[in-house]
N, C-alpha and C positions, 0 to 999 in steps of 0.2 A: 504494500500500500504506500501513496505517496500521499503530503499534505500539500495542497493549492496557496503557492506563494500567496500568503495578507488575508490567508482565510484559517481557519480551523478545521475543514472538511477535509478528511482521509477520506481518497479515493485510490480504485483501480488504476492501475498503468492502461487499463484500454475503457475509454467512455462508448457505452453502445447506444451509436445512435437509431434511431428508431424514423426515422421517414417514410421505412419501407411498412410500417406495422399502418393497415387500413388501407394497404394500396397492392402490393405483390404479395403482402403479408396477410392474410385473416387472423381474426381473434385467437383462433385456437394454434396459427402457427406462431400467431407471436407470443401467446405464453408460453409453448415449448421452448423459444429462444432464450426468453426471459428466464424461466425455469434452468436454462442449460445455465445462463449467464452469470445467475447466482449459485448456482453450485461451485463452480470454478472459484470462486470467490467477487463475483465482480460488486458494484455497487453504484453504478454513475452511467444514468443515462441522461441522453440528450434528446430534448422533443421541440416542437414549436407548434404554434397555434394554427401556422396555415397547411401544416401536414397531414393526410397531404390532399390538401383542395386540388391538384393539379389533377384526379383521377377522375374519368367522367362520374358524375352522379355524387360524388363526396362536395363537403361544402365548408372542409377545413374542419381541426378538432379531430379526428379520426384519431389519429396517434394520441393524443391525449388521454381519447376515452376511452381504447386498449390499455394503456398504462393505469389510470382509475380503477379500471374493472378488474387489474389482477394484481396491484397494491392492498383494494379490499379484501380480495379473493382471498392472498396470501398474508392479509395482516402485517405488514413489513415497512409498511411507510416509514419509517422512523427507522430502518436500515438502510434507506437508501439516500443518493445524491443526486436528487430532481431539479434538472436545468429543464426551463423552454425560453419563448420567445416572443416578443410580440414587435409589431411595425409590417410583415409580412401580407398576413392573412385582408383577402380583399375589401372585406367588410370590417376589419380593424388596422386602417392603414395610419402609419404616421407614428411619430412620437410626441406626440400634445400630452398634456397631462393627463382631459379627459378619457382621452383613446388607450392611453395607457392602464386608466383606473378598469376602466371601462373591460378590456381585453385579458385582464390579472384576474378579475371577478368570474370572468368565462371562464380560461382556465382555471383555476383552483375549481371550478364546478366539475368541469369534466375529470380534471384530475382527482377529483373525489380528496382533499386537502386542503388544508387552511394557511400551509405557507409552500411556497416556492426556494430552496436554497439557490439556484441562482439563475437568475434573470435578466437574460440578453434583452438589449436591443440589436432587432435582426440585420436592421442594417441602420445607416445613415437619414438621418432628416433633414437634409439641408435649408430646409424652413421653417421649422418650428426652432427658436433660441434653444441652444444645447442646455444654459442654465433651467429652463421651466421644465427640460424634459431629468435634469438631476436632483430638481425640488423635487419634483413628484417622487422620483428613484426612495428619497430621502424620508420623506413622508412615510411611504410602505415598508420601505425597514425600522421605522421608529415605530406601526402600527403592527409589526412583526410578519407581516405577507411573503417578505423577502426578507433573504439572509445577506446574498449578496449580488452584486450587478456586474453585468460584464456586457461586451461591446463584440456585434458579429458581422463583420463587411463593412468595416471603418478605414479607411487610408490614412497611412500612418502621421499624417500631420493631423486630422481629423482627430482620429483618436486621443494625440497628445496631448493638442487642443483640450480637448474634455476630460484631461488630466487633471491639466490645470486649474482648468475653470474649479474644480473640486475641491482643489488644494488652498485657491485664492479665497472660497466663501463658503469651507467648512461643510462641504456634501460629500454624500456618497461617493463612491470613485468607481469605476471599472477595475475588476481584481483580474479581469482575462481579456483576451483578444481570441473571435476566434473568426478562419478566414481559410481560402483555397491554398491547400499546401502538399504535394508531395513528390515523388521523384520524377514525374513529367511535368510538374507547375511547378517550377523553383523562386519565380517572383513571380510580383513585386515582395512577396516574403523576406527571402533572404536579403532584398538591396534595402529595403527602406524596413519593414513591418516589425521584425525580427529587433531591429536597435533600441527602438521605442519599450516593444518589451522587455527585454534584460536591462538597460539605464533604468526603468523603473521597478525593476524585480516584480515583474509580474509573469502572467501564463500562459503562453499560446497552447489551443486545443486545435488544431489545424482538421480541416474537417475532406470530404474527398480524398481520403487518407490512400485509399486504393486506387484513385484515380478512376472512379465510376465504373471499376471493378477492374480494369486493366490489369492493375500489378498484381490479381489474382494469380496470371499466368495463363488463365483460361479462352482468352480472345488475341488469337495468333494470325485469324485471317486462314487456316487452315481446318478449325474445326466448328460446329454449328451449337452454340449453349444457348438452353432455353433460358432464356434471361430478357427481363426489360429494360436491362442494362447494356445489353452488346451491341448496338448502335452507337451507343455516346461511348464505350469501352472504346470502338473500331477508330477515334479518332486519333488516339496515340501510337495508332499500328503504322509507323516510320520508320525508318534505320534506328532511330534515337532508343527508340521503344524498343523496339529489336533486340540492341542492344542491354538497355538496362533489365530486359527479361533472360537473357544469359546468363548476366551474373546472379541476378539474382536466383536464377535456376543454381548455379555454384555452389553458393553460400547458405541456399537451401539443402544443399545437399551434406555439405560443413556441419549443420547444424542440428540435420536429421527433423527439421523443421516445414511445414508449408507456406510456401512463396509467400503470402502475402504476410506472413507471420513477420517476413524478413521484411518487407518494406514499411511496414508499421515499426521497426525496428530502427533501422534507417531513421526514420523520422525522433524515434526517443534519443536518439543520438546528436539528436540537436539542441544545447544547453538553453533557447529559448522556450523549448519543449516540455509542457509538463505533462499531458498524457492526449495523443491522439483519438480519432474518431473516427468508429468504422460499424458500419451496419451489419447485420447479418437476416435473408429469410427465411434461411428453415438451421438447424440446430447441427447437421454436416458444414455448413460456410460458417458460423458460430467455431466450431475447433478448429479452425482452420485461422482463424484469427484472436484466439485466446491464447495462447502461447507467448511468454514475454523473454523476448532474446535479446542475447547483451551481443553488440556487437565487437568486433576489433577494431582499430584504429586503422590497419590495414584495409581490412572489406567495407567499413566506412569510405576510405579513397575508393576504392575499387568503385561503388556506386558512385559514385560524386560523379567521376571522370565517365562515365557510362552514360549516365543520364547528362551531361552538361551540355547544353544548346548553343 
């Protein structure tokens, strides 16, 4: 277990995210996941309010109200580390105060809960004043709804920004960063995002951790996986890709470990890193990315120079 730099919350080295739970996932496969998740020991999922409205006939909330239904189910709330999100979802757009109170009150219903421990903004409002969306922040953690807030698709001056503003008038702060990161997206992360968080000792959760399943190893361009994923996977299928699924075939093999075991690895190997985010939907893709491997300094280069564009 690790603790989240400026928080108290001991979590897993792997946050499972849940997008796929009410979309490729059904209820009963996502408590198998979940089920698998905490056995292993995990403890730290990741949801959001507009998860996942993207599937015809859903209207946002899906994922939430799977996670509700087997928190009660399994009486465990108070074992777990409950991130979502709000600014997303079409009918709760924005970061205003009200949209916010407003979107926190949904959730915690679906979520079948009376607080949230940590609560993104899902991405940026570049019109609502940052200060009235950190009042509010501030509010809800004094009413105890939130434990702590964190900031998801911020550009690292962006972000800072709203460091600031915190530090200057005595608000909440964001304890996390979390944003596109892994061995086929290497920025704007590594050039600018990545600085922000270490100067201020805080935690990237990099999210697309597999790369929309690519660094599975599973979408070569030579074989056919049923997946709602191998479309967006097929886009990293370049020399690059190519390449960084070689070695990571290697170092999978080093490890006695599965491929994407290693690239979730890869990424904890990055000291602005405190634990990656990767989904799973059925409880086979679940062991396949529960395994926490320490890598070498060596097989760290080796990917670096593999993947580097």
């Amino acid at each position: 277990m690790i603790t989240l730099a400026q928080t108290n919350l001991s979590v897993y080295p792997l946050c499972l995210g849940t997008n796929v739970f009410g979309w490729s996932a059904d209820q009963e496969q996502s408590f198998k996941v979940l089920d698998a998740y905490v056995t292993h020991g995990g403890n730290f999922l990741d949801t959001a309010d507009n998860y996942s409205q993207w599937k015809e006939g859903n209207t946002g909330g899906e994922s939430e109200t799977i996670i509700g239904n087997w928190m009660k189910a399994r009486g465990n709330r108070d074992k777990i580390v409950l991130a979502t999100k709000v600014a997303k979802l079409s009918t709760r757009r924005g970061l205003s105060p009200d949209n916010i109170k407003a979107a926190l009150n949904d959730s915690l219903s679906r979520l079948q809960t009376d607080y949230i421990d940590i609560y993104y903004s899902h991405e940026d409002d570049l019109v609502v004043p940052t200060i009235d969306t950190l009042v509010t922040y501030t509010e809800l953690i004094k009413e105890g709804k939130i434990r702590y807030i964190a900031a998801s698709q911020h550009k690292a001056d962006r972000f800072e920004q709203a460091l600031l503003i915190s530090k200057r008038n005595n608000l909440a702060s964001y304890i996390a960063l979390q944003d596109h990161y892994n061995l086929m997206v290497r920025d704007p992360f590594e050039s600018e995002q990545a600085q922000v968080v270490i100067k201020h000792n805080l935690s990237a959760l990099p999210f697309y951790g597999l790369a929309k399943g690519f660094l599975t190893g599973k979408y070569r361009g030579v074989n056919t996986v049923n997946s709602v994923r191998s479309t967006s996977a097929s886009e990293y299928l370049d020399q690059v890709g190519l390449s960084t699924l070689t070695v990571l075939d290697e170092i999978a093999k080093e490890h006695k470990a599965a491929v994407a075991a290693i690239a979730l690895a890869w990424l904890r190997s990055n000291n602005a890193i405190s634990t990656p985010i990767a989904s799973a939907r059925t409880v086979e893709q679940l062991d396949e990315i529960i395994q926490i491997v320490n890598l070498s300094k060596e097989q760290v280069d080796r990917l670096n120079i593999a993947s580097k564009r």
